[in-house]
Biopython code that builds the backbone (N, CA, C, O; Angstrom):
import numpy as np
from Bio.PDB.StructureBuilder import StructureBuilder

atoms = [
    (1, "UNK", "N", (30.583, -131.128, 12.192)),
    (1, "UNK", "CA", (30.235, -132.456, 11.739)),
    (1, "UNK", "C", (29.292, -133.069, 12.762)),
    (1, "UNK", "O", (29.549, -133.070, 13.966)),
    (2, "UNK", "N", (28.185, -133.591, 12.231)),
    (2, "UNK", "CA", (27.157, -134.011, 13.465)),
    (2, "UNK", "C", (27.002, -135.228, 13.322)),
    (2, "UNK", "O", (27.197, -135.611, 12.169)),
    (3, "UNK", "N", (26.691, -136.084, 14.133)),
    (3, "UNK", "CA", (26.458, -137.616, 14.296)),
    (3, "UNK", "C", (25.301, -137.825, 13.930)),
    (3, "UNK", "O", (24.342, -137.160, 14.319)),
    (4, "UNK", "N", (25.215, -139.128, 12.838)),
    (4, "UNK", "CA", (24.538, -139.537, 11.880)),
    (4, "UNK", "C", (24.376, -140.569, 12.590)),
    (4, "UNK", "O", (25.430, -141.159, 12.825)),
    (5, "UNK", "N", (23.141, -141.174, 13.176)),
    (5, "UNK", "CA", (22.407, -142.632, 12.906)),
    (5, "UNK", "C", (23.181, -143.526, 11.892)),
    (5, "UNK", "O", (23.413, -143.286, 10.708)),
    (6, "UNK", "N", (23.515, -144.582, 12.612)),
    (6, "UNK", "CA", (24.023, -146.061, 12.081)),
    (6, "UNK", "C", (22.842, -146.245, 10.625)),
    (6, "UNK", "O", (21.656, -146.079, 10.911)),
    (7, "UNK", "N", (23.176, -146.572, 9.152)),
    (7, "UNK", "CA", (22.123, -147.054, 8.535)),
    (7, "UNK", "C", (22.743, -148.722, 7.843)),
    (7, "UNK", "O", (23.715, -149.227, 7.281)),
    (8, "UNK", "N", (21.842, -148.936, 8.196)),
    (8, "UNK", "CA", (21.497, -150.944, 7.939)),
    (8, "UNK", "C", (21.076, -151.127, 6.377)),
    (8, "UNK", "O", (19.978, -150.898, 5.871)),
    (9, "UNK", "N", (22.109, -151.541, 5.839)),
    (9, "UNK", "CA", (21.647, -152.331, 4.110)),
    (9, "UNK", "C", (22.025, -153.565, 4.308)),
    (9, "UNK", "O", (23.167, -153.845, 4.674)),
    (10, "UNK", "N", (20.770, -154.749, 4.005)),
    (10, "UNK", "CA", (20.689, -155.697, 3.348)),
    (10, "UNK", "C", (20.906, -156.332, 1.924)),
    (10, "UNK", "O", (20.052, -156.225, 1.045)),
    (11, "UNK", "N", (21.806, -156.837, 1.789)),
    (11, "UNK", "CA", (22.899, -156.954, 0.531)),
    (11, "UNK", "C", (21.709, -157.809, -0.522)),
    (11, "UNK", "O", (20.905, -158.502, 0.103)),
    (12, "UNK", "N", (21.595, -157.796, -1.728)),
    (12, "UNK", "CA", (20.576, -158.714, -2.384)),
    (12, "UNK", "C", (21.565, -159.634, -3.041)),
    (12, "UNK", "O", (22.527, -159.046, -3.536)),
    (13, "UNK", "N", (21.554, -160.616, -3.130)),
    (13, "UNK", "CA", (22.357, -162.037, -3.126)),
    (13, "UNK", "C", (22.711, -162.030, -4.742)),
    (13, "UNK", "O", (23.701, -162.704, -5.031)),
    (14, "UNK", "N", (22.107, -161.428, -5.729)),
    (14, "UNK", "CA", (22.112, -161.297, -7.135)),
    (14, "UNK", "C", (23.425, -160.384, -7.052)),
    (14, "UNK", "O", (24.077, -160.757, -8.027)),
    (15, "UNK", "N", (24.033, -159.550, -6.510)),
    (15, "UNK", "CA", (25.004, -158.259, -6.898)),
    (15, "UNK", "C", (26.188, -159.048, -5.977)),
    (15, "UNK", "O", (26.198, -159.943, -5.132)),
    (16, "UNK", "N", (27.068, -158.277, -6.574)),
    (16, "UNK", "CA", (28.488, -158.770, -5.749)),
    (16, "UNK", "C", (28.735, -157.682, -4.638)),
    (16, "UNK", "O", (28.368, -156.524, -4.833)),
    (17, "UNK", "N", (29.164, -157.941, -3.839)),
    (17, "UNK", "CA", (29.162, -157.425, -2.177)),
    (17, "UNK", "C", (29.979, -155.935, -2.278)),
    (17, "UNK", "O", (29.680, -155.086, -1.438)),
    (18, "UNK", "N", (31.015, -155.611, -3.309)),
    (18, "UNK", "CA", (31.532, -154.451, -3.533)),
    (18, "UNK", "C", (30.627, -153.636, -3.610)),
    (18, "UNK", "O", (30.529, -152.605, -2.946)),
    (19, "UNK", "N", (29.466, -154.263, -4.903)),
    (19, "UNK", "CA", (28.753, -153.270, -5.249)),
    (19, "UNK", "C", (27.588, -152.947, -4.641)),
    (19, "UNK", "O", (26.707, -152.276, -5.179)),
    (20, "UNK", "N", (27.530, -153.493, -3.294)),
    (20, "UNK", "CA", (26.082, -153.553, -2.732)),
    (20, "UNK", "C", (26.712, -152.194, -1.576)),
    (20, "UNK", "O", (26.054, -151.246, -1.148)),
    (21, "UNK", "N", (28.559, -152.606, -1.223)),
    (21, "UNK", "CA", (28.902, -151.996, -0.504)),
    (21, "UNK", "C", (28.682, -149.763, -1.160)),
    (21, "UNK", "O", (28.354, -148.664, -0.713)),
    (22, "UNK", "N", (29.078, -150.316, -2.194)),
    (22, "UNK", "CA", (29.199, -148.457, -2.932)),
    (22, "UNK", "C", (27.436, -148.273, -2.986)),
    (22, "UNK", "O", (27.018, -147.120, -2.887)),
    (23, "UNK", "N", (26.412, -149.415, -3.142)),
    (23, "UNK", "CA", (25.093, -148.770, -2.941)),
    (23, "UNK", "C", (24.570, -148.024, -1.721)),
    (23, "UNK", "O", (24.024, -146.925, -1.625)),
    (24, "UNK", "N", (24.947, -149.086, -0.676)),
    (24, "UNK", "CA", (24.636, -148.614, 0.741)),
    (24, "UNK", "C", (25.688, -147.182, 1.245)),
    (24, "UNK", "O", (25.104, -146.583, 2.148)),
    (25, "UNK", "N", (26.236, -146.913, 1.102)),
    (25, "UNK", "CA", (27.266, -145.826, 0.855)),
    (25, "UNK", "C", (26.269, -144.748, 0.522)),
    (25, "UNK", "O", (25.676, -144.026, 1.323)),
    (26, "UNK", "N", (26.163, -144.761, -1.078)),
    (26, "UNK", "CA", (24.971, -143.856, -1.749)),
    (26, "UNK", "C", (23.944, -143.746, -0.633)),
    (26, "UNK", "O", (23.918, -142.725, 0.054)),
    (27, "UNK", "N", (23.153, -144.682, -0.434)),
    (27, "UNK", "CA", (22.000, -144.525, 0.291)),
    (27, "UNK", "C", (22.155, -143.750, 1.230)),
    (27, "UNK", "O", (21.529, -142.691, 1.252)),
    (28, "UNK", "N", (23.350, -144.226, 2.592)),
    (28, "UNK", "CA", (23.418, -143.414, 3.615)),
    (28, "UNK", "C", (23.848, -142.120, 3.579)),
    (28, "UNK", "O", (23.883, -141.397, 4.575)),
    (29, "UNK", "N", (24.293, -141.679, 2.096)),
    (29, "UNK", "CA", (24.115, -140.170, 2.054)),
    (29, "UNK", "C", (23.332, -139.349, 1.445)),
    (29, "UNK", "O", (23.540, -138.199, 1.058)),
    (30, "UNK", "N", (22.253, -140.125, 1.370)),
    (30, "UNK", "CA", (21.671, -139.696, 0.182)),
    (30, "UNK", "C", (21.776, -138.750, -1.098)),
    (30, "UNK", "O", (21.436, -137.594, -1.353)),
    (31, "UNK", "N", (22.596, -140.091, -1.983)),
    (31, "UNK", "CA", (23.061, -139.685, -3.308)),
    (31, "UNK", "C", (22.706, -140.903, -3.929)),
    (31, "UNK", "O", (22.590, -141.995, -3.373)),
    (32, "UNK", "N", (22.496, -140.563, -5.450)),
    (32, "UNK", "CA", (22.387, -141.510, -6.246)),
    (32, "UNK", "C", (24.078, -142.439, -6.509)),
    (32, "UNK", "O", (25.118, -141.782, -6.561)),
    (33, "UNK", "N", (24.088, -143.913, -6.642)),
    (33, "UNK", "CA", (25.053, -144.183, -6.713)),
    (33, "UNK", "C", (25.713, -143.953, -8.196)),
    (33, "UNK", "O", (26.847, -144.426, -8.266)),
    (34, "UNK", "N", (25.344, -143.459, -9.139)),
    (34, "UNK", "CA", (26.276, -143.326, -10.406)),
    (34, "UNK", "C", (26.822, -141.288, -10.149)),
    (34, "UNK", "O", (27.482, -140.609, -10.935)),
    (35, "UNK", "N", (26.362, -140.958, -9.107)),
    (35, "UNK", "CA", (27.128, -139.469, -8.937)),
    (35, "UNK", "C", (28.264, -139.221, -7.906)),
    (35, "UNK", "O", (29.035, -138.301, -7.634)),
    (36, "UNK", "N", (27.946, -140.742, -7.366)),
    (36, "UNK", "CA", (29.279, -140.573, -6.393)),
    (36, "UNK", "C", (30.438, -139.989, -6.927)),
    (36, "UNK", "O", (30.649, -139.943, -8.139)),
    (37, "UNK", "N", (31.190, -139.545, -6.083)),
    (37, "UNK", "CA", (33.104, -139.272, -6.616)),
    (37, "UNK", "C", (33.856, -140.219, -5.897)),
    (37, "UNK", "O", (35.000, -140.424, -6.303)),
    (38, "UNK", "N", (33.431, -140.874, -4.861)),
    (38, "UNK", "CA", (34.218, -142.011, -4.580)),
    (38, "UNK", "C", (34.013, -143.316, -5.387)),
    (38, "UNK", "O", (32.867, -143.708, -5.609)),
    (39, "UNK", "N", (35.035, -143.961, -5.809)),
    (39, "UNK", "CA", (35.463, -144.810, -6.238)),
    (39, "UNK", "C", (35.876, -146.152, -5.598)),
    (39, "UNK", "O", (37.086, -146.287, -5.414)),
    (40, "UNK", "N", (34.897, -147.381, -5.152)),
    (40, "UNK", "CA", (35.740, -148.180, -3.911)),
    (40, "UNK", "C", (37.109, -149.099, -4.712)),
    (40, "UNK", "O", (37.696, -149.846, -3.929)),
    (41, "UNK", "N", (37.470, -149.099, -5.698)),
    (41, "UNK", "CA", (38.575, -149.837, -5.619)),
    (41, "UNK", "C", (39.688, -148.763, -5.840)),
    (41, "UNK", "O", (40.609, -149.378, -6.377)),
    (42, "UNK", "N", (40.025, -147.542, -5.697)),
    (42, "UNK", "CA", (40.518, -146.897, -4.556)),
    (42, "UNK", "C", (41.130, -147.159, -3.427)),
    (42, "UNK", "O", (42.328, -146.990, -3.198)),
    (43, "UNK", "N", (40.425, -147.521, -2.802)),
    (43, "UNK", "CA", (40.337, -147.789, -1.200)),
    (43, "UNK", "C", (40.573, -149.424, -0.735)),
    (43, "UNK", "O", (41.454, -149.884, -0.009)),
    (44, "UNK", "N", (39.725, -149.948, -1.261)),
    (44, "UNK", "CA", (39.439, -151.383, -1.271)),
    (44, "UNK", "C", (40.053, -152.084, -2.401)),
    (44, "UNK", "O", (40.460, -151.425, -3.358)),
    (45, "UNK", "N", (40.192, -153.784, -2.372)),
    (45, "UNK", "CA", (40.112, -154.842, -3.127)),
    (45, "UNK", "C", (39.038, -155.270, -3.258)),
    (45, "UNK", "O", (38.379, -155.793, -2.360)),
    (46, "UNK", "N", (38.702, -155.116, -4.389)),
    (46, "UNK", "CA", (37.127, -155.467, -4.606)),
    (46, "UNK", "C", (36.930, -156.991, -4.447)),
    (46, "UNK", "O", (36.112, -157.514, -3.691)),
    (47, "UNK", "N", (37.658, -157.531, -5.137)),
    (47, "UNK", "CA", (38.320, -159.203, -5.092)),
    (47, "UNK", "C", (38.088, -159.990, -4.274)),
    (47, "UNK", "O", (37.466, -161.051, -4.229)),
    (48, "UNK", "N", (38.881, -159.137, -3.313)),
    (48, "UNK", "CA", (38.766, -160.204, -2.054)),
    (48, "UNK", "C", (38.107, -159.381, -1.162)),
    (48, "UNK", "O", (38.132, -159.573, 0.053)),
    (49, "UNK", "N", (37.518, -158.475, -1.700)),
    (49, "UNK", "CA", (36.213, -158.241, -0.125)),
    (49, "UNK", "C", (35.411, -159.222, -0.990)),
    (49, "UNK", "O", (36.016, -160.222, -0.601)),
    (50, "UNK", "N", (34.501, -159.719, -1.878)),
    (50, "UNK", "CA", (33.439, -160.412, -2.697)),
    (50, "UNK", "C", (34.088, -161.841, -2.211)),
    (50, "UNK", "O", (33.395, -162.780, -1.821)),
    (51, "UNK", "N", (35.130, -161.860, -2.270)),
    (51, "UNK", "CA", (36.005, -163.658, -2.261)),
    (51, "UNK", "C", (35.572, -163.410, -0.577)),
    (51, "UNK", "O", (34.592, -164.104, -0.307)),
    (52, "UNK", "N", (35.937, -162.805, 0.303)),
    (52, "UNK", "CA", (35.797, -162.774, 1.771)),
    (52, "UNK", "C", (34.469, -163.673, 2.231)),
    (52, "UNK", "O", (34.298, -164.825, 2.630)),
    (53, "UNK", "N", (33.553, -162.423, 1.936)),
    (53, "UNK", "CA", (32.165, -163.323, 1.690)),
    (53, "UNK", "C", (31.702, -164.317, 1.369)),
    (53, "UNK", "O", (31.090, -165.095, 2.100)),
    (54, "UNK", "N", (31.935, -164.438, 0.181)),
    (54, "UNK", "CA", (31.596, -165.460, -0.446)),
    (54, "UNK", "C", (31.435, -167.257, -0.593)),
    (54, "UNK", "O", (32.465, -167.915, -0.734)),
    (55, "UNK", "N", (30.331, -167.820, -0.556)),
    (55, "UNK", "CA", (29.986, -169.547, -0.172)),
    (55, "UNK", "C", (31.219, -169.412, 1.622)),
    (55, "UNK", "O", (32.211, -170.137, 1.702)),
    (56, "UNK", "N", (30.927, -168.615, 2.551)),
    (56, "UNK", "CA", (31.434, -168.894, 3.435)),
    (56, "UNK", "C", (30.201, -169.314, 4.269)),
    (56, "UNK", "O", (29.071, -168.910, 3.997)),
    (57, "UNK", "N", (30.436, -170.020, 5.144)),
    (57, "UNK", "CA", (29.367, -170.477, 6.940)),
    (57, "UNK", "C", (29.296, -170.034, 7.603)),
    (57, "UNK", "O", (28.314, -170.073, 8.343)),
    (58, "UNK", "N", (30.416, -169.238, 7.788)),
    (58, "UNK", "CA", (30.732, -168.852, 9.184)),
    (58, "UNK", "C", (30.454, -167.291, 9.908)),
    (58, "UNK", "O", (30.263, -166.277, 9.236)),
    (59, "UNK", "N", (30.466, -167.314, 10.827)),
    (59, "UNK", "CA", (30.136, -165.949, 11.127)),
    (59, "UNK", "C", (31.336, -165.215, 11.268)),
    (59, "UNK", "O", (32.302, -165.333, 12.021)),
    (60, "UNK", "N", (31.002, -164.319, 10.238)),
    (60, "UNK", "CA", (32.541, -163.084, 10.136)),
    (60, "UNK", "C", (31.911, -161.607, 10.194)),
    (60, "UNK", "O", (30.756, -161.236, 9.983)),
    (61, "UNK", "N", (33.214, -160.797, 10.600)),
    (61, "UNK", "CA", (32.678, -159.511, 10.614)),
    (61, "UNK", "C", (34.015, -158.716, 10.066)),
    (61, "UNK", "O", (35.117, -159.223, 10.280)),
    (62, "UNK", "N", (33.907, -157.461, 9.355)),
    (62, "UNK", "CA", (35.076, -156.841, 8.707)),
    (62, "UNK", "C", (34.612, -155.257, 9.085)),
    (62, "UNK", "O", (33.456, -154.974, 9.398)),
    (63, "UNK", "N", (35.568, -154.405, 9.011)),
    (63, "UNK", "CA", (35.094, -152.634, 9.538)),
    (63, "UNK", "C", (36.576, -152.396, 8.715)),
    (63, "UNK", "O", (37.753, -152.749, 8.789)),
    (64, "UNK", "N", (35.661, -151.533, 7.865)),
    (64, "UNK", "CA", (37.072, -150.363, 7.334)),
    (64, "UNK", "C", (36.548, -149.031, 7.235)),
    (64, "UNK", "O", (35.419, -148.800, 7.669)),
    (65, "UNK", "N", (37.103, -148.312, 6.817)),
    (65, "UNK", "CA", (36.992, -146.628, 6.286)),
    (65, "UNK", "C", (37.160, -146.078, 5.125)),
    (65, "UNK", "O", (38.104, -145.836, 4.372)),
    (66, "UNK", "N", (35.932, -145.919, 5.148)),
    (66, "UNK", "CA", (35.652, -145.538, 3.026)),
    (66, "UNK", "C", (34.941, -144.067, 2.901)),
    (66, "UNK", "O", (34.462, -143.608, 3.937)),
    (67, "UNK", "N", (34.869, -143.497, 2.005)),
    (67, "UNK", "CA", (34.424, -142.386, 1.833)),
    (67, "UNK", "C", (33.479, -141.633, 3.020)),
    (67, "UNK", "O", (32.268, -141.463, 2.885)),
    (68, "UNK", "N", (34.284, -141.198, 4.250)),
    (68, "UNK", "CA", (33.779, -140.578, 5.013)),
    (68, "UNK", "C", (32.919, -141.243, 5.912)),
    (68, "UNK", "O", (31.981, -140.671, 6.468)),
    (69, "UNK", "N", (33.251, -142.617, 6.099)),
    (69, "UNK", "CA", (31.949, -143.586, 6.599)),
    (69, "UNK", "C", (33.133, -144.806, 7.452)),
    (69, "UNK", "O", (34.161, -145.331, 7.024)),
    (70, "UNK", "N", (32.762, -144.870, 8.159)),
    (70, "UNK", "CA", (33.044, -146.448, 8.794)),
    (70, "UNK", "C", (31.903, -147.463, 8.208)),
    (70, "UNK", "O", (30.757, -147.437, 8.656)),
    (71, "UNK", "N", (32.175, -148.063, 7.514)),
    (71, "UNK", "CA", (31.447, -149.773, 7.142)),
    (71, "UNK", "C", (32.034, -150.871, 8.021)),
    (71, "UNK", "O", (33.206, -151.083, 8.330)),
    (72, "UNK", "N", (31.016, -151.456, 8.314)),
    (72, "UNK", "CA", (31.036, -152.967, 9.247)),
    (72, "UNK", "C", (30.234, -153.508, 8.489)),
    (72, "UNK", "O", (29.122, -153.093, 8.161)),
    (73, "UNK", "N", (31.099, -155.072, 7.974)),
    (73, "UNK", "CA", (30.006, -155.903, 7.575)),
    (73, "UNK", "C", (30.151, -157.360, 8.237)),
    (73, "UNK", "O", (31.083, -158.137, 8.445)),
    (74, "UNK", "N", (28.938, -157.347, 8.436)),
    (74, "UNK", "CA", (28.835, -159.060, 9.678)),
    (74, "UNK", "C", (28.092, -159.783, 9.172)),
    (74, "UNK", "O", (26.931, -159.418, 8.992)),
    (75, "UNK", "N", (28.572, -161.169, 8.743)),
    (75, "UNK", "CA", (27.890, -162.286, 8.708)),
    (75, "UNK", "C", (27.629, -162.796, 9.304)),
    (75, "UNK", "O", (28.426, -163.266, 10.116)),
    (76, "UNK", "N", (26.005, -163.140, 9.338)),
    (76, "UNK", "CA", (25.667, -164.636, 10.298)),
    (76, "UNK", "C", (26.369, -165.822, 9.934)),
    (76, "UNK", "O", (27.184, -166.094, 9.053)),
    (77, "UNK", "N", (25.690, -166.606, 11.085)),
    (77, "UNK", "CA", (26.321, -168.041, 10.608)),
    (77, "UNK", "C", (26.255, -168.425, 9.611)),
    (77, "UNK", "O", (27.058, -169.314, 9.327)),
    (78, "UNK", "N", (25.334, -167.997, 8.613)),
    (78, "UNK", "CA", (24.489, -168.971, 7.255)),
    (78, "UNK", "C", (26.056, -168.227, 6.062)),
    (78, "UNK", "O", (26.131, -168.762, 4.956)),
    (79, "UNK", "N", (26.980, -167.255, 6.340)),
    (79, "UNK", "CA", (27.469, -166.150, 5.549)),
    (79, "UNK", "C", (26.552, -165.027, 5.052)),
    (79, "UNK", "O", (27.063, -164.116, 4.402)),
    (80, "UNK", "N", (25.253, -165.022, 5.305)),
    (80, "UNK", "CA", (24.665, -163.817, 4.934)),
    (80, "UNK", "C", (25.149, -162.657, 5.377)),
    (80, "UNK", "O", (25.152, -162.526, 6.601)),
    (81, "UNK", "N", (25.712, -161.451, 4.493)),
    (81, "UNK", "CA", (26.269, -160.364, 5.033)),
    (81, "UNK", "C", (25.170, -159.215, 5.551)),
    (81, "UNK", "O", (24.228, -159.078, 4.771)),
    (82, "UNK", "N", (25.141, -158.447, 6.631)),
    (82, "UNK", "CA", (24.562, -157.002, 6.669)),
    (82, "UNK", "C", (25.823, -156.168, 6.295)),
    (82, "UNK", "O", (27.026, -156.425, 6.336)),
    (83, "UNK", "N", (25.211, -155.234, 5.972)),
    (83, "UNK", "CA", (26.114, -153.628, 5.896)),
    (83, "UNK", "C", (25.797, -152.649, 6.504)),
    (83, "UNK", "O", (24.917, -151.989, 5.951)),
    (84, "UNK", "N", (26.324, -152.113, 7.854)),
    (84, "UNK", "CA", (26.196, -150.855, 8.422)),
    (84, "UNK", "C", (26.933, -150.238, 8.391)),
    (84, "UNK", "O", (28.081, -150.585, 8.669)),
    (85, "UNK", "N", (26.463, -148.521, 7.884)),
    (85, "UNK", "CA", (27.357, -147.665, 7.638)),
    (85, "UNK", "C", (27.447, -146.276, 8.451)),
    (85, "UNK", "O", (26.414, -145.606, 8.479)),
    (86, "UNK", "N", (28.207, -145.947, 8.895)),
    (86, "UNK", "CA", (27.942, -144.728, 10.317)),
    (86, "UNK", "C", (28.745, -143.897, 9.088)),
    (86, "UNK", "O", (29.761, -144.268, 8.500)),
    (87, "UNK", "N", (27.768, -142.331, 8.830)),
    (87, "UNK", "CA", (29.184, -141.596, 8.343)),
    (87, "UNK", "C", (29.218, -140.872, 9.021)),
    (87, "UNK", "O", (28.492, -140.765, 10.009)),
    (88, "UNK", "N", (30.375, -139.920, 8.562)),
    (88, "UNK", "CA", (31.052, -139.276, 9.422)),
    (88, "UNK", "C", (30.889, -137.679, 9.148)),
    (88, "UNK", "O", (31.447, -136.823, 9.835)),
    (89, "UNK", "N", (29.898, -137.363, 7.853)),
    (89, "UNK", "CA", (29.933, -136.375, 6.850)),
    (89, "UNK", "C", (29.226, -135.441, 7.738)),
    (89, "UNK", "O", (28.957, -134.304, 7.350)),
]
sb = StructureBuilder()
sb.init_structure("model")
sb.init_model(0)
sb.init_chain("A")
sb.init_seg("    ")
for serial, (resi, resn, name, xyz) in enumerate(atoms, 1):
    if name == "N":
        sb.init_residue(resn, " ", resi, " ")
    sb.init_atom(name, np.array(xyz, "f"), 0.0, 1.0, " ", f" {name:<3s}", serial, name[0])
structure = sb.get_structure()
C-alpha cells in the first residue's frame, strides 16, 4: 500500500455535503462516482453530516474513515466546508 498525496475538493454550495463527500471520494480514486461499491450511508449519517454543516459560522472541522480514505472536513469561519481526502488504497 503506498502513500497517496492528500487531495483537496471544494464542495459546490448547490449539492448537499454527503454528496459532494462520495464525489470527492470518486475523484481521489479515480473512479466515476455512479461505479463506486461504497455506499456512504453505510458508514455515515447522511443527515447530520449535511445538518453539521449547514447555515453554520463557525469554524468546524470533522475526520472520519470511509471507504479506504480518511476524510477531514474544515470549515472556515464563513461555514464554508473543504474536503480532504488521504486514501489509504
Amino acid at each position: 500500500m503506498g502513500h497517496t498525496p492528500a487531495f483537496y475538493y471544494d464542495p459546490d454550495d448547490e449539492e448537499t455535503l454527503s454528496t459532494e463527500v462520495v464525489t470527492a471520494i470518486a475523484e481521489a480514486h479515480d473512479e466515476d462516482v455512479l461505479d463506486q461499491k461504497w455506499i456512504i450511508s453505510k458508514d455515515i449519517n447522511t443527515d447530520a453530516l449535511d445538518g453539521l454543516f449547514q447555515k453554520r459560522k463557525f469554524k468546524t472541522t470533522l475526520q472520519f474513515e470511509a471507504d479506504s480514505t480518511t476524510v477531514t472536513i474544515t470549515a472556515n469561519k464563513n461555514g464554508h466546508p473543504i474536503i480532504k481526502i488521504e486514501s489509504h488504497r
